[in-house]
C-alpha positions in Angstrom: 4.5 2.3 -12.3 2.4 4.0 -9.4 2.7 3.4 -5.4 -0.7 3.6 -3.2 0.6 4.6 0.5 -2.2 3.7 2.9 -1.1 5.7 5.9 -2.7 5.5 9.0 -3.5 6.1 12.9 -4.0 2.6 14.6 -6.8 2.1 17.7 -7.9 -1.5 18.8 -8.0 -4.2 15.5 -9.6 -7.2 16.4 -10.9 -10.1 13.9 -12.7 -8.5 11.8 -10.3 -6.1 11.4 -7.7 -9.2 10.6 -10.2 -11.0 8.3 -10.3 -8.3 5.9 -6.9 -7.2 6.1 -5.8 -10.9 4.9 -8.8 -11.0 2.5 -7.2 -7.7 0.9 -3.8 -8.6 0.9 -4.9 -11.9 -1.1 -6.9 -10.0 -3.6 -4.2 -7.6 -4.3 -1.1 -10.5 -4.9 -3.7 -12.0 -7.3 -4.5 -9.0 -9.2 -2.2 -8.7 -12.4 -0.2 -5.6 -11.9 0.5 -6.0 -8.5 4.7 -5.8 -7.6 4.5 -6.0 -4.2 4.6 -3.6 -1.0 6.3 -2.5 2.2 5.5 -1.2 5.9 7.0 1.2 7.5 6.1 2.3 11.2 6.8 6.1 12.5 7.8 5.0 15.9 7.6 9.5 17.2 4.2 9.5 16.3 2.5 5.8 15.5 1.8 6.5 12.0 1.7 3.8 9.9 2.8 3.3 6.1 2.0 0.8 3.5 2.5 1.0 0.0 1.9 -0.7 -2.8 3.1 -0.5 -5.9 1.4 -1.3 -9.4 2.5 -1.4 -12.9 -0.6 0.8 -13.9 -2.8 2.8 -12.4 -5.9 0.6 -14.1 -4.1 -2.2 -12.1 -4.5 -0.2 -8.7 -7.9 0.9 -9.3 -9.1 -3.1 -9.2 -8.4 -3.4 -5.9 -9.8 0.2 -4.7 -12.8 -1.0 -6.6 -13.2 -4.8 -5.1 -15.6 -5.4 -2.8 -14.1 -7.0 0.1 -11.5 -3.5 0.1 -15.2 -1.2 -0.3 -16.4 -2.9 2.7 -13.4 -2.3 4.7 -13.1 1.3 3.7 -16.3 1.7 5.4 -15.8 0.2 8.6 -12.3 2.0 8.9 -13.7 3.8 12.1 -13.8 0.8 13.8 -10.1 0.0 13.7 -8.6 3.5 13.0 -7.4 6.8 14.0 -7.3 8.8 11.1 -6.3 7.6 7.7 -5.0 9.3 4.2 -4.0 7.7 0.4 -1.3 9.3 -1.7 -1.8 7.3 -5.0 1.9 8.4 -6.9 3.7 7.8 -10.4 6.9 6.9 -10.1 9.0 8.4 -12.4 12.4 7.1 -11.5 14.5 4.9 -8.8 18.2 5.0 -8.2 20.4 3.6 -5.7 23.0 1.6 -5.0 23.2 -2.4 -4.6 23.4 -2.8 -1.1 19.7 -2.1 -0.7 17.8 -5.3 -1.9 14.1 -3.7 -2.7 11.5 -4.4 -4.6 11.6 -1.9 -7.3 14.8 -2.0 -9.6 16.7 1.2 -10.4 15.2 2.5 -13.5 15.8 5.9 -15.9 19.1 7.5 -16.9 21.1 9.5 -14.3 20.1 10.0 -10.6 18.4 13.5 -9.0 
């Protein structure tokens, strides 16, 4: 499995800005591969996560390489800050129960 977290500085989104971001989402649940995602907000300094996670890196690199993301990826000064991608490979997950997420323990033993 792999995880793409989109991280990001917000300034002023406006249609365009919303258009796309819908258009992407869309194209990524329709993708095969694609398991789903999450936001998270760093309120202390208004960074912004989302990651998504894939069962294959091929699967990931579909959506960097569709057209509607390409076209957003090269407007991204209009509607942000700053921005960085960590693509990972998750290796393992462990928990406990009283979490419901996305991603099902997996492995033997925790770290």
């Amino acid at each position: 499995m792999y995880s793409a977290t989109f991280i990001f500085a917000k300034k002023q989104f406006d249609d365009e800005f919303h258009r796309l971001d819908q258009t992407i989402a869309a194209a990524a649940k329709s993708l095969p591969g694609y398991l789903g995602e999450e936001t998270w907000e760093n309120t202390g300094n208004g960074l912004v996560s989302n990651v998504y996670y894939w069962d294959s890196l091929d699967s990931l690199q579909a959506l960097i390489r569709h057209p509607v993301h390409q076209q957003a990826k090269a407007a991204q000064a209009n509607w942000l800050d700053g921005y960085k991608v960590v693509i990972s490979e998750v290796l393992h997950t462990y928990g406990d129960s009283r979490i419901d997420h996305l991603l099902a323990p997996s492995g033997q033993g925790a770290a």
